[in-house]
N, C-alpha and C positions, 0 to 999 in steps of 0.2 A: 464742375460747372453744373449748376443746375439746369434739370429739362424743359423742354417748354413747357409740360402740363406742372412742375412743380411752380412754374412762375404764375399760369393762370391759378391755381390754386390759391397763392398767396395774394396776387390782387387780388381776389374774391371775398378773400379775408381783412384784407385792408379795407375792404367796399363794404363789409358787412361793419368790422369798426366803427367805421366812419359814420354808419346810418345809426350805430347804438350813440352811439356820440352826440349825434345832430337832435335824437331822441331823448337823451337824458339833458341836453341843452336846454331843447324848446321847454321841457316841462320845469328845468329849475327856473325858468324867466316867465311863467304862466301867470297869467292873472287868478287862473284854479289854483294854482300853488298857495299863492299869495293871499287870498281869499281863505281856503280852507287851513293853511296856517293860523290864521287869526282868528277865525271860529275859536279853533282850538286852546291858541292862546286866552282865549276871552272864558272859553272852560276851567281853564284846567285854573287860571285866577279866580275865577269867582267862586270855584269849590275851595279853594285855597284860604279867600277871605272868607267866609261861610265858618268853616273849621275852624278856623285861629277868631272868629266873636265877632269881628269886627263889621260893623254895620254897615248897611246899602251894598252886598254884597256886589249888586246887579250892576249899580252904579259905578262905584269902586274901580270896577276890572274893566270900565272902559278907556281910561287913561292909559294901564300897559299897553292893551289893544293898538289903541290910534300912534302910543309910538313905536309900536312894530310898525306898522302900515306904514309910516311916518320914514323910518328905517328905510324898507324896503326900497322905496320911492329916492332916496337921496344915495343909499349907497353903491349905484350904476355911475354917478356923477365920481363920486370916491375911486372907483376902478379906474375910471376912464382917465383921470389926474395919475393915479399911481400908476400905471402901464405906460403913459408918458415918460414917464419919470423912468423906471426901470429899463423900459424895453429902447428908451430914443438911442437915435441910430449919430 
C-alpha cells in the first residue's frame, strides 16, 4: 500500500502533467501558432517557386498560404463532427 507522501508525490505529478498539457494545448490552438506557420509556409513556397523558374514568385505562394489559413479555420469544425461521431455515448 502506498504511503501518504508517495501519493502527494504522485498528484504533484499528475498536477505538473496536467499544466504541461494545458501548455502544449493553448499553444497548438494559438493564433501565434497559426500566424507564424503561415509566414513560413509562404517562405518556404516562394523559395520553392523561385527555384523551380516559375514566375511571380511573391505572388504565387499566396494561394498555398490562404489555404493553410483556410485549413486551420475549418478543421476545429472537422474535430468537433468527428468526436461526435466516435466518442457519443
Amino acid at each position: 500500500m502506498p504511503t501518504i507522501q508517495e501519493l502527494k508525490k504522485e498528484i504533484q505529478e499528475i498536477k505538473e502533467r496536467n499544466r504541461k498539457v494545458e501548455r502544449d494545448k493553448s499553444w497548438e490552438t494559438s493564433w501565434t501558432r497559426k500566424f507564424l506557420i503561415a509566414i513560413l509556409t509562404y517562405l518556404v513556397i516562394t523559395l520553392f517557386i523561385y527555384i523551380a523558374g516559375i514566375s511571380k514568385p511573391f505572388i504565387n505562394s499566396i494561394v498555398p498560404t490562404i489555404a493553410f489559413i483556410i485549413s486551420t479555420l475549418i478543421l476545429p469544425i472537422f474535430k468537433r463532427v468527428w468526436i461526435k461521431r466516435v466518442y457519443k455515448k
